[in-house]
C-alpha positions as CSV (number, residue, x, y, z in Angstrom):
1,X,1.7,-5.3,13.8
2,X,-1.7,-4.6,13.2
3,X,-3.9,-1.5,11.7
4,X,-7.2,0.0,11.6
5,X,-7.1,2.7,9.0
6,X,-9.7,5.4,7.6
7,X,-9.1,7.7,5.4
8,X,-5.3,8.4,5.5
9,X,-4.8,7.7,9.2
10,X,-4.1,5.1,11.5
11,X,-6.9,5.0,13.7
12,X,-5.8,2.0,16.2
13,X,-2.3,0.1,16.2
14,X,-1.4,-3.0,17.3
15,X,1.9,-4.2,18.0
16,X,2.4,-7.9,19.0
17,X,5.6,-9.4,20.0
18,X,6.5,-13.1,18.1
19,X,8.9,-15.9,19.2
20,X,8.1,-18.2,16.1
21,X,10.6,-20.4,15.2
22,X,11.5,-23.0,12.4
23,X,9.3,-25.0,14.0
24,X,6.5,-23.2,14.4
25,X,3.4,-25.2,13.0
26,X,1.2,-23.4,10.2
27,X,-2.0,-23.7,12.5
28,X,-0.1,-21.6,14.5
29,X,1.2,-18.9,12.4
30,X,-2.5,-18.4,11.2
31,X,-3.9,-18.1,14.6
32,X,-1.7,-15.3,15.3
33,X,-2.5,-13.1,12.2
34,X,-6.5,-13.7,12.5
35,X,-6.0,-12.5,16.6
36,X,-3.9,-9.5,15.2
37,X,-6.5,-8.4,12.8
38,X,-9.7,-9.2,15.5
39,X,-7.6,-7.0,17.9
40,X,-8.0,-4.0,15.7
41,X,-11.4,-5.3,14.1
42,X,-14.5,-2.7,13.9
43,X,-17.8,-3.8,12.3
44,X,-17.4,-0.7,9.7
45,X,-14.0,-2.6,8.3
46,X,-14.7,-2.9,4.3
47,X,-11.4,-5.0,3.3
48,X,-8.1,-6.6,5.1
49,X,-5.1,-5.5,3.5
50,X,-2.0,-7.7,4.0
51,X,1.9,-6.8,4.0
52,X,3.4,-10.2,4.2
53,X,7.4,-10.9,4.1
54,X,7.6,-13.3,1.3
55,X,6.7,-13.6,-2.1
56,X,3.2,-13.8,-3.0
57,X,0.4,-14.0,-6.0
58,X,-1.6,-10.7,-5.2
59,X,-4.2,-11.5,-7.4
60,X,-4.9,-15.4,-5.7
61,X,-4.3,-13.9,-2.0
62,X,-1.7,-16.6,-2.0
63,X,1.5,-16.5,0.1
64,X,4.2,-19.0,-1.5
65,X,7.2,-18.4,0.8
66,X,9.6,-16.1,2.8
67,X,13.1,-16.5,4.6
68,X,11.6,-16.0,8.1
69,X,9.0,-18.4,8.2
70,X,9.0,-22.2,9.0
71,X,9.1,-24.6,5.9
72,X,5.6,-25.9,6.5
73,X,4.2,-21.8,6.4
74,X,4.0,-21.8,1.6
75,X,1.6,-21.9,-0.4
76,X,-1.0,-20.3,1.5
77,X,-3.9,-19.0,0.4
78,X,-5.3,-16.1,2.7
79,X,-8.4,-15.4,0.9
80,X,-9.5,-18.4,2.0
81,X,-7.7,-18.7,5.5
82,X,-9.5,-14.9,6.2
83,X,-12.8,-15.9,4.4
84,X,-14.9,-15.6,7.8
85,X,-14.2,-12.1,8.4
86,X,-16.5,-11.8,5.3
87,X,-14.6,-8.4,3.6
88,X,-12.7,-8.5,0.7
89,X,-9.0,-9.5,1.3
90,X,-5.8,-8.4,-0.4
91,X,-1.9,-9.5,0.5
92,X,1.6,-8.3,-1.1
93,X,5.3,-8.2,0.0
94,X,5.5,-6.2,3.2
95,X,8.1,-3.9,1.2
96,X,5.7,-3.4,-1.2
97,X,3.6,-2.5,1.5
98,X,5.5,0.2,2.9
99,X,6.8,1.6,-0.3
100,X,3.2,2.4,-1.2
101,X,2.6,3.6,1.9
102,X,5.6,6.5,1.8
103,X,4.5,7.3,-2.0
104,X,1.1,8.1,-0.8
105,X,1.6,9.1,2.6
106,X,5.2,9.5,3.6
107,X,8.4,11.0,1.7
108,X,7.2,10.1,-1.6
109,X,4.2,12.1,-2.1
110,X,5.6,14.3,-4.4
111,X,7.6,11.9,-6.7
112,X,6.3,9.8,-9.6
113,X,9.3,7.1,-9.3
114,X,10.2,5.9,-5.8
115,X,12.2,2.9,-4.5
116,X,11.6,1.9,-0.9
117,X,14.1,-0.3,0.6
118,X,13.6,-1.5,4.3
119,X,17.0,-3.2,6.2
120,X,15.6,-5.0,9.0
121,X,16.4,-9.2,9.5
122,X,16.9,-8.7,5.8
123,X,17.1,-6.5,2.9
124,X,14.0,-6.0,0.8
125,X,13.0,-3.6,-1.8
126,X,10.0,-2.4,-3.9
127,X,9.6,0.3,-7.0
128,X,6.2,2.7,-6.8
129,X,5.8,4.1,-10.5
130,X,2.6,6.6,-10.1
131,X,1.2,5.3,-6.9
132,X,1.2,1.8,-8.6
133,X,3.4,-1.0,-7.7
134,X,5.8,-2.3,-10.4
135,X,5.6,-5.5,-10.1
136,X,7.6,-7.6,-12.7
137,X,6.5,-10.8,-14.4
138,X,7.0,-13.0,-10.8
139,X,5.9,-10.5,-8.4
140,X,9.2,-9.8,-7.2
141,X,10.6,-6.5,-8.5
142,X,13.1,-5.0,-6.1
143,X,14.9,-8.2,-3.7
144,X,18.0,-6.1,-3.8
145,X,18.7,-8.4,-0.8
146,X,20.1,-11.5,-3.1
147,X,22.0,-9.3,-5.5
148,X,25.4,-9.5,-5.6
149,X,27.3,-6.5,-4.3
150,X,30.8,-8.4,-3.9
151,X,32.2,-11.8,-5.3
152,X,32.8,-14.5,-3.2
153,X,36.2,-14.4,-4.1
154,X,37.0,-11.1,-2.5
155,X,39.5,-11.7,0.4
156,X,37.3,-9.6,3.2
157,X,33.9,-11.6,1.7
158,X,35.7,-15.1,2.0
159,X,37.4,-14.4,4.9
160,X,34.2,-13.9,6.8
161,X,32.4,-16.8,5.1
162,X,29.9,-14.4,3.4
163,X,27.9,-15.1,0.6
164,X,28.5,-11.5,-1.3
165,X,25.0,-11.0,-0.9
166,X,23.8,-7.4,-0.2
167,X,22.1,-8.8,3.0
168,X,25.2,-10.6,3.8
169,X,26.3,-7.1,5.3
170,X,23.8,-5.2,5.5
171,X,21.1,-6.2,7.4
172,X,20.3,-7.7,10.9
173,X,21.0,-11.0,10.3
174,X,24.0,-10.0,8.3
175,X,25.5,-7.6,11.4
176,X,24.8,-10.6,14.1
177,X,27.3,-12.6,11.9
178,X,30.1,-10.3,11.8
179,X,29.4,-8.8,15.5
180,X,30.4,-12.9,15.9
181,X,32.5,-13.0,13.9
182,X,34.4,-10.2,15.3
183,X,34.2,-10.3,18.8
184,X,33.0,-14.3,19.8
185,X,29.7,-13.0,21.5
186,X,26.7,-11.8,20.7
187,X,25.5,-8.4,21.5
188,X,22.9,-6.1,19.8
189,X,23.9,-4.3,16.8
190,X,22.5,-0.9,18.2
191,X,25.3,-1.1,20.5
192,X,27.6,-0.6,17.4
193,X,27.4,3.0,17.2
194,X,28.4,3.5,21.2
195,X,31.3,1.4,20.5
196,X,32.2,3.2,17.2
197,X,32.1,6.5,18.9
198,X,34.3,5.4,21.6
199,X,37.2,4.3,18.6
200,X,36.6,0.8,18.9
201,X,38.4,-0.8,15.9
202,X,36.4,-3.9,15.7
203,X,33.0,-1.7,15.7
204,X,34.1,0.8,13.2
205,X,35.4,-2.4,10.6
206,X,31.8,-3.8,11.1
207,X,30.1,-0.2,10.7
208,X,32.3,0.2,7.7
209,X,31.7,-3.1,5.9
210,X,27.7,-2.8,6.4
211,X,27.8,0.5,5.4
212,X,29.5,0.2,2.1
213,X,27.4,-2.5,1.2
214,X,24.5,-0.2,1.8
215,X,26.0,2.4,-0.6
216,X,26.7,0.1,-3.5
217,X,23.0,-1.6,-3.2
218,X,21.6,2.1,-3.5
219,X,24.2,2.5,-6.5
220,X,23.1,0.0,-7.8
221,X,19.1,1.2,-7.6
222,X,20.3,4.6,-9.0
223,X,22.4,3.3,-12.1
224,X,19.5,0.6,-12.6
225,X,16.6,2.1,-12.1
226,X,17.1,6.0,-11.6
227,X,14.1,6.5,-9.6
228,X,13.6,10.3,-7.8
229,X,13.6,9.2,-4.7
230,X,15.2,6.2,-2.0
231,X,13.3,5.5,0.9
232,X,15.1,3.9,3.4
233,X,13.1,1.8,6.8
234,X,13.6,-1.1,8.7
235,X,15.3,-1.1,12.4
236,X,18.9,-1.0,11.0
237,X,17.7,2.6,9.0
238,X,18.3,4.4,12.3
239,X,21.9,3.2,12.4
240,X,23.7,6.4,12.0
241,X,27.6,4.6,10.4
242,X,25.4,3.5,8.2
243,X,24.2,6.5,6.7
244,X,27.7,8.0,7.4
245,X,29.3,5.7,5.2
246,X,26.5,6.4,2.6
247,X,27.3,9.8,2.5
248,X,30.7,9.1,1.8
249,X,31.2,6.5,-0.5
250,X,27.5,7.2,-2.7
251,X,28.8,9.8,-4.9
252,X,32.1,7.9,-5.8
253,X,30.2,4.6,-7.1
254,X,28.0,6.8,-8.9
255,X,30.4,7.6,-12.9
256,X,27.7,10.7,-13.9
257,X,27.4,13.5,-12.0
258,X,23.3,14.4,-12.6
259,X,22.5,11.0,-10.7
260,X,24.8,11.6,-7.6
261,X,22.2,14.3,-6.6
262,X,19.2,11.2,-6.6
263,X,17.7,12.0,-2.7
264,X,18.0,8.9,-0.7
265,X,15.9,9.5,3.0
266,X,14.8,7.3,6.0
267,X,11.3,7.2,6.5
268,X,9.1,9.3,8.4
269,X,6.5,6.4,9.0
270,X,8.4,3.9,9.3
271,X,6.0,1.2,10.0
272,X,3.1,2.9,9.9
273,X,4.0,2.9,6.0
274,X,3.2,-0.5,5.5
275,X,-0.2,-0.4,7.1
276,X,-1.3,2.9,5.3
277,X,0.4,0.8,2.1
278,X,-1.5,-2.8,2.7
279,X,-5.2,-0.6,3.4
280,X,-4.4,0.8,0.4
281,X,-3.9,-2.9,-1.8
282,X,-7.6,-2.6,-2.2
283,X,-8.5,0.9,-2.5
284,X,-6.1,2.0,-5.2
């Protein structure tokens, strides 16, 4: 998806529709991002702001690596990929991105310490301390997707041949494996919910299992970090179990009763966040 922003709106939006795969060839990959920013380029653009999902160096412009990219897509450096559009350029984490994004823009506005967290093909997370990302000596403050919510040896965890990985469960990729695991056929995970609501036992296990991974990884942010606020995006966000489950099990993982009341929210912006977050990399 592409942006053009000025001021605190979204001017143009462009959404682009990818089939990359592990194979995808890097000459590729950078074709693709320089069309999506021409599509929404104006001559008054003053800087490129990137929301990448990966790790990267903000400071270099350089994008080592991320989970959904082909092997041969590291170690890129975008300042000088992007030098021909002639504007400064700036890239972070996408989750960064859209954390930023809700703390200036979105549910966040009017807290000083707010945690973003978006479930989509994985889990990723960010922490916005005054309208400034924490960022940790790596970069990489907030993948709440590799921590460990459940040990391997846990019957329901090895059963399923999950990692105990908070993305194991909780996220896209993480519900395609137990919606196969469960039923021997794919199907998409929105259809959960329909399935749930008509007592399916199978749907309401799955629901159940992502769910209460959800609600320990938001424990977890709570009894770690005890920010004011939990913003919550990504596709799987609009899953209703999920926030069901939430709402049930929160409170119980949480031993002190002041930090039960921390506000956890889905997005208003959704991902409009991380556009209004990566034009602001640049602008402060």
């Amino acid at each position: 998806m592409a942006g053009l922003v000025k001021g605190k709106k979204i001017i143009r939006k462009e959404r682009f529709i990818t089939k990359e795969s592990q194979k995808t060839s890097k000459k590729d990959i950078l074709k693709k991002i320089k069309l999506a920013i021409e599509s929404v380029w104006n001559p008054q653009v003053n800087n490129i702001g990137l929301g990448i999902a990966g790790t990267t160096d903000p400071k270099k412009g350089i994008f080592f690596q991320g989970a959904n990219f082909p092997p041969t897509f590291r170690n890129i450096d975008f300042k000088r990929e992007l030098k021909h559009f002639q504007v400064p350029i700036a890239i972070d984490n996408d989750v960064h991105c859209f954390t930023l994004g809700e703390a200036f823009y979105g549910q966040g506005q009017e807290y000083k310490n707010v945690f973003g967290i978006t479930l989509g093909t994985g889990v990723g997370g960010s922490l916005v301390i005054d309208k400034q990302i924490y960022r940790g000596r790596d970069n990489a403050v907030g993948e709440i997707g590799h921590t460990i919510i459940s040990l391997e040896e846990d019957k329901t965890i090895n059963d399923l041949n999950l990692s105990g990985r908070l993305e194991s469960l909780a996220s896209g990729t993480g519900l395609k494996r137990l919606i196969n695991q469960y039923y021997k056929k794919p199907f998409p995970s929105e259809d959960l919910e329909r399935l749930a609501l008509r007592g399916d036992k199978k749907a309401i296990k799955i629901i159940d299992l992502a769910g209460r991974a959800f609600a320990i990884g938001c424990a977890n942010i709570v009894l770690t970090l005890n920010p004011d606020i939990i913003i919550v995006g990504g596709g799987l966000s609009r899953l209703e179990g999920l926030w069901r489950v939430l709402h049930r099990d929160f409170r119980h993982l949480i031993p002190y009763q002041k930090l039960r009341s921390t506000k956890i929210t889905k997005s208003i912006l959704l991902h409009d966040a991380t556009i209004l977050g990566a034009a602001k990399l640049l602008r402060g």
